[in-house]
C-alpha positions in Angstrom: -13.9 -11.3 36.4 -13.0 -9.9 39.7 -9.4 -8.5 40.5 -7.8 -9.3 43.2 -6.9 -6.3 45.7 -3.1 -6.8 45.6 -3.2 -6.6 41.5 -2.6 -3.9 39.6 -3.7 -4.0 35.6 -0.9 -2.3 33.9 -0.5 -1.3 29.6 2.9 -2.2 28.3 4.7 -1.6 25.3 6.0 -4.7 23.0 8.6 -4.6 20.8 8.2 -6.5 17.5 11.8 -7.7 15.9 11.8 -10.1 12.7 14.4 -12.4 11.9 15.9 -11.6 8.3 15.1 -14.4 5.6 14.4 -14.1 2.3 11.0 -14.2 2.3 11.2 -10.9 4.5 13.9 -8.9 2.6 11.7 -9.8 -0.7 8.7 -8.3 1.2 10.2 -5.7 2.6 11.9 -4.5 -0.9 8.7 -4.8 -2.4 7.0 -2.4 -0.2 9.9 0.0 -0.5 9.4 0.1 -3.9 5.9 0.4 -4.4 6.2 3.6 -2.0 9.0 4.8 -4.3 6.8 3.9 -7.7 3.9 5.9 -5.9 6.2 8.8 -5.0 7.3 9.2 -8.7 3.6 8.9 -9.6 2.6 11.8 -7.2 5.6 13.7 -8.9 4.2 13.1 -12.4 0.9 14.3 -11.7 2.0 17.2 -9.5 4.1 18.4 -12.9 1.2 17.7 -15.3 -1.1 19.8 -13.2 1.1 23.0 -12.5 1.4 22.6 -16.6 -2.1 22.7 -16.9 -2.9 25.9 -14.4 -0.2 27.7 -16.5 -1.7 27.0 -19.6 -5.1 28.3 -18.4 -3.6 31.1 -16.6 -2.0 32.0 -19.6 -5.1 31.8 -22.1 -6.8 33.7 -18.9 -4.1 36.3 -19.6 -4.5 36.9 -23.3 -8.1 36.7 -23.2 -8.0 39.7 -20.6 -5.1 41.5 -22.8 -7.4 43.2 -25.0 -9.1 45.1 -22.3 -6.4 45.7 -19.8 -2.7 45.5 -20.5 -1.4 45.6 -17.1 -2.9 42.2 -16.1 0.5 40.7 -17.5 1.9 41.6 -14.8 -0.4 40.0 -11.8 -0.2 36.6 -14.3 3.3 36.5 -14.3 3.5 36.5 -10.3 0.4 34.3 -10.1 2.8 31.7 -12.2 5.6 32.0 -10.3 3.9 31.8 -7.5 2.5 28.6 -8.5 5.8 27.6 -9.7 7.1 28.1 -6.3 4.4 26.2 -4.9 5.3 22.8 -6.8 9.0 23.3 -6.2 8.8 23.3 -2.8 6.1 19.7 -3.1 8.7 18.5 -5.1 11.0 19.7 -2.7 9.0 17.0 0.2 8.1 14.7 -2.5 12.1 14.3 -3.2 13.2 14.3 0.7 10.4 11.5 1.3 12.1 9.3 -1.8 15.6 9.7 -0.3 15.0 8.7 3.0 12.5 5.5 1.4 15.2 4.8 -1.1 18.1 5.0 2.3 15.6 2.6 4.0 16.1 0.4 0.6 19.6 0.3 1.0 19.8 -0.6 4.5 17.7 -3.7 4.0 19.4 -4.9 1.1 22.7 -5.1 3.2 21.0 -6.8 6.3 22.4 -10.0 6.9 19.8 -13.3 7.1 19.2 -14.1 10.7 19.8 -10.6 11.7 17.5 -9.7 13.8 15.5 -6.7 12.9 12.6 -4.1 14.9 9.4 -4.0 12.9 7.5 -1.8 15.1 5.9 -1.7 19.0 2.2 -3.5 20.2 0.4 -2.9 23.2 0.0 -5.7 26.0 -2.1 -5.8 29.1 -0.8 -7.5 31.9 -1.0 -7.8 35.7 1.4 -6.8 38.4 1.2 -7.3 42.5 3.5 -7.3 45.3 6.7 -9.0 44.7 6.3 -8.4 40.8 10.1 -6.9 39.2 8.7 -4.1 37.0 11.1 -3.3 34.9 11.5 -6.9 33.9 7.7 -7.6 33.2 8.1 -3.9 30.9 10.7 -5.5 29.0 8.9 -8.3 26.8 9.6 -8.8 23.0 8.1 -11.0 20.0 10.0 -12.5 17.4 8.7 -13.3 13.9 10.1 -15.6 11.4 7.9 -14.8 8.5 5.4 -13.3 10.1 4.8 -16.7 12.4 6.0 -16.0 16.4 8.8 -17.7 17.1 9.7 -16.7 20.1 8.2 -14.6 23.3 10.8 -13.1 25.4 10.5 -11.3 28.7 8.8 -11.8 31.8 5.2 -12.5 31.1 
């Protein structure tokens, strides 16, 4: 397929919104949750495995006692070190639940109908002569349960 001279192919973006029914908040809460469940998860494990490097470090430590009394020392501040490691994961691993739990929040108080941006697409399209650009940039979908229900914008 041949262009025409006077046509331009051009890459814009496309907003995605969703229309708020039940169907979506359920979804929506579900996925929140399942990132909060695998957060606490990640926090479990993180906890069980600095318990476990401690433990070893400190049979490594006793072990090596016998021979050389001043390796209490470098095992103490490889612990806290490691201590200071899985604070600080924590530390992420707590921010990322807070803002996923604020997320939560804001779509349990979204009101059905509302509608709500779910992300951006890409669209090709072609512009000549004449064309208003900022009009055929400006093109949205809207879902209803993942169906479109609308195309708006200047195609």
């Amino acid at each position: 397929m041949e262009i025409p001279a006077d046509q331009l192919l051009l890459k814009r973006p496309i907003t995605v919104k969703a229309v708020v029914t039940p169907l979506w908040k359920d979804e929506a809460q579900q996925q929140l949750q399942g990132q909060i469940n695998q957060l606490d998860g990640q926090l479990q494990q993180l906890d069980l495995q600095v318990q476990q490097m401690i433990s070893e470090l400190k049979k490594q430590s006793v072990q090596i006692i016998g021979v050389e009394a001043s390796t209490q020392d470098p095992t103490q501040a490889q612990i806290q070190d490691l201590q200071l490691q899985a604070n600080n994961r924590k530390s992420e691993f707590l921010d990322q639940k807070n803002q996923i739990l604020q997320q939560l929040n804001q779509v349990q108080g979204l009101e059905f109908e509302q509608e709500v941006e779910q992300g951006q697409i890409d669209s090709f399209f072609y512009i000549k002569k004449g064309d208003h650009l900022i009009r055929r940039m400006q093109v949205e979908i809207l879902l209803r349960d993942g169906v479109v229900e609308d195309i708006r914008g200047d195609l």
